[in-house]
N, C-alpha and C positions, 0 to 999 in steps of 0.2 A: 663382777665385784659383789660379794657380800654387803647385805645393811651393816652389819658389827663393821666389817673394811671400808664403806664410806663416811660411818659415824667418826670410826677414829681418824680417818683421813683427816679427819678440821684440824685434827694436831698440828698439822703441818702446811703443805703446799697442795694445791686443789688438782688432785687425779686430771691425765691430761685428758681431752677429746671429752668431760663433760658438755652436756646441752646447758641453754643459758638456764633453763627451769631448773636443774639439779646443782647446777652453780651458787642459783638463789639460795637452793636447802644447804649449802654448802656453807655459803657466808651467816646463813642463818644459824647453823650450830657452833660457829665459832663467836656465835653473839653480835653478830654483826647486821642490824637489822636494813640499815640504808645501802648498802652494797646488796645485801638481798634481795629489795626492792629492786633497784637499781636493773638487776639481774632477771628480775619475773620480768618487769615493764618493759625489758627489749627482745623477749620472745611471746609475735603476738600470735597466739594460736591456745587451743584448749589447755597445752601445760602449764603455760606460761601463768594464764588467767586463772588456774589451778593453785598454783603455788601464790599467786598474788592474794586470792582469795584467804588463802591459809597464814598468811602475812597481816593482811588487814584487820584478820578474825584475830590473829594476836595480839596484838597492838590496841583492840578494844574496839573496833570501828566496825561494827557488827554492819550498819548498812551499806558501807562501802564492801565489806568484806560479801555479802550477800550479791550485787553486782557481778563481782566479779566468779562467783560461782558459778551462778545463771550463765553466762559466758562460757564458762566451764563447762557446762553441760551436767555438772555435781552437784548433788542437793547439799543441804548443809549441813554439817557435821551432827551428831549426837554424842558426841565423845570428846575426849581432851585432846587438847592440842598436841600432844605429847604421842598420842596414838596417830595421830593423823600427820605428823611429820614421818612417823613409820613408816604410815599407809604411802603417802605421796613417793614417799623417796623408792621403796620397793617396789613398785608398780612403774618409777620412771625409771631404774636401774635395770629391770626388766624388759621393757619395751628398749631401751637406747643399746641393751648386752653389755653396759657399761662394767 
């Protein structure tokens, strides 16, 4: 799957066989910030903590978002969030063959 084919997937119903991390980015572009969460926080491992970090950093919570970075193994951004929900989704669409 295409980044353009999972952006517009939020139109609708969530592509099957997503990981909970792409899930997160999933509920996240339909604007949906607590099912997002929801979705990082029960996949614990570097995606998971990935996308949480990229959640917290939205939402304004620069030191929780930093946390959860470091966990990540990712430094922190230099770029807009807008770039980096790119960056996370292409890189875990990639890895999953989603």
């Amino acid at each position: 799957m295409s980044l353009d084919e999972f952006r517009q997937s939020a139109r609708g119903e969530p592509p099957q066989g997503l990981s909970a991390a792409l899930l997160a980015l999933w509920h996240d572009a339909r604007g949906d910030w607590a099912a997002a969460h929801d979705s990082a926080q029960s996949e614990d491992d570097a995606d998971g903590a990935w996308v949480h970090a990229y959640l917290h950093r939205k939402e304004g919570d620069i030191g929780n978002a930093g946390y959860w970075y470091r966990r990540a193994g990712r430094p922190f951004p230099n770029f807009g969030i807008a770039a980096e929900w790119d960056q996370i989704a292409s890189e875990l669409l990639a890895a999953d063959g989603a």
